[in-house]
C-alpha positions as CSV (number, residue, x, y, z in Angstrom):
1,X,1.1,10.5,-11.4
2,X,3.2,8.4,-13.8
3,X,2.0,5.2,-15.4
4,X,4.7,3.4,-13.9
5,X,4.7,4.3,-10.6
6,X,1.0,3.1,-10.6
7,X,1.8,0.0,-12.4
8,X,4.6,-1.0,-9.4
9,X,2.4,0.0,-7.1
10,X,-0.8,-2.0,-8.2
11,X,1.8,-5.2,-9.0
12,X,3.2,-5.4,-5.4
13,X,-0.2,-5.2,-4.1
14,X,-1.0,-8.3,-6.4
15,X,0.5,-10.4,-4.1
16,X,-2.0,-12.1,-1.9
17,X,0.9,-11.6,1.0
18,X,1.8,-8.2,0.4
19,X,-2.0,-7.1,0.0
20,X,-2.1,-8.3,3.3
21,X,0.3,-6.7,5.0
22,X,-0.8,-3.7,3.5
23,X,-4.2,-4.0,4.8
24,X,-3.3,-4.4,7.8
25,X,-0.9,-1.4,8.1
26,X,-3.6,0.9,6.6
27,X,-5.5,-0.6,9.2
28,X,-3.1,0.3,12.1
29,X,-3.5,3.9,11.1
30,X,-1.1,6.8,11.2
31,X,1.2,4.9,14.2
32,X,2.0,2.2,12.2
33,X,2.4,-0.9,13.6
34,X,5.4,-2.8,14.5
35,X,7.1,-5.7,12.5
36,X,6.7,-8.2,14.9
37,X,3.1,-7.4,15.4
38,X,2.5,-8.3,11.8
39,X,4.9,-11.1,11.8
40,X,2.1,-12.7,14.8
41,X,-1.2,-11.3,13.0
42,X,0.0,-12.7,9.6
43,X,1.8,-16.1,10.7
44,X,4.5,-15.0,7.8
45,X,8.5,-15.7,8.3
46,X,10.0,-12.9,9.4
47,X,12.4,-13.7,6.0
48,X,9.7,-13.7,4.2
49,X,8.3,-10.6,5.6
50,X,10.9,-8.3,5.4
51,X,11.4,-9.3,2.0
52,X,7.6,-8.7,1.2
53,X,8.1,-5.2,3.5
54,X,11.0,-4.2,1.0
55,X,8.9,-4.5,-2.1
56,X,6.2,-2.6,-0.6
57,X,8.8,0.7,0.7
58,X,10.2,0.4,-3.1
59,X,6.4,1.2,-4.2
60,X,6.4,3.9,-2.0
61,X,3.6,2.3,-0.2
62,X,5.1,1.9,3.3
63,X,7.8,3.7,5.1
64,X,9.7,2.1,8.5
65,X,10.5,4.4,11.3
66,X,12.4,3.0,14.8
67,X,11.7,3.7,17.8
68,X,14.4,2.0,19.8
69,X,14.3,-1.5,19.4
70,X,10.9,-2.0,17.4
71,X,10.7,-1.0,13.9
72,X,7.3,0.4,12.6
73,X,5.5,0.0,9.2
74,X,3.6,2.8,8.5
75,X,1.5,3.5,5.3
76,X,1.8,6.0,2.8
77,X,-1.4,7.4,2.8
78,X,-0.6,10.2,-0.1
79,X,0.8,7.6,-2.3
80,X,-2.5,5.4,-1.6
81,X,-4.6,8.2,-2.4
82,X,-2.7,8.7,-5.4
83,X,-3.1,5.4,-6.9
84,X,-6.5,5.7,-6.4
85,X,-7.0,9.0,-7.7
86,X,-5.4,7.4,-11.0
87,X,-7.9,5.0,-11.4
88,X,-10.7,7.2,-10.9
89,X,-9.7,10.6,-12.4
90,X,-10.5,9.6,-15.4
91,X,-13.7,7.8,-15.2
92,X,-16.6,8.0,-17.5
93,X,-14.5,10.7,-19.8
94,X,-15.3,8.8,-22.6
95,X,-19.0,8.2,-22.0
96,X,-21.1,10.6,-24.0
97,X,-23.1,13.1,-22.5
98,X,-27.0,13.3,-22.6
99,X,-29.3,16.0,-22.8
100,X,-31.9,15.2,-20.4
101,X,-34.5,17.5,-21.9
């Protein structure tokens, strides 16, 4: 994965409001959950939250499917794991290895 793909990612969930909107569609599993439901579990303007929504699908952390009338946030769970797998793959690379006999 690309530096700067993990660098948008990581700043959009700096934002106290979007990290919570994340978490809370991560939360709602593989259905997603619909806007308005966050809009009531959040208290956020639904301005507000669609503009916070937009930065978020332009991470490629969330997509929105419709069904109908009601419009879904759903996580990106690859892109998630991906960000994460970033951080991690390259842990303790560095850190020099020690016979234990």
């Amino acid at each position: 994965m690309e530096i700067e793909v993990v660098a948008k990612a990581l700043k959009e969930l700096g934002h106290p409001t979007r990290l919570s909107i994340y978490k809370a569609v991560v939360r709602a599993g593989f259905q997603g959950i619909p806007v308005g439901s966050l809009q009531e579990k959040l208290a956020i303007p639904g301005s507000t939250l669609s503009h916070h929504i937009a930065s978020l699908v332009s991470a490629g952390l969330l997509i929105q499917r419709r069904e109908g009338r009601t419009l879904y946030c759903v996580a990106e769970y690859e892109q998630l794991d991906s960000v994460i797998g970033f951080l991690k793959d390259e842990c303790c690379m560095d850190e020099k290895c020690i016979d234990p006999k």
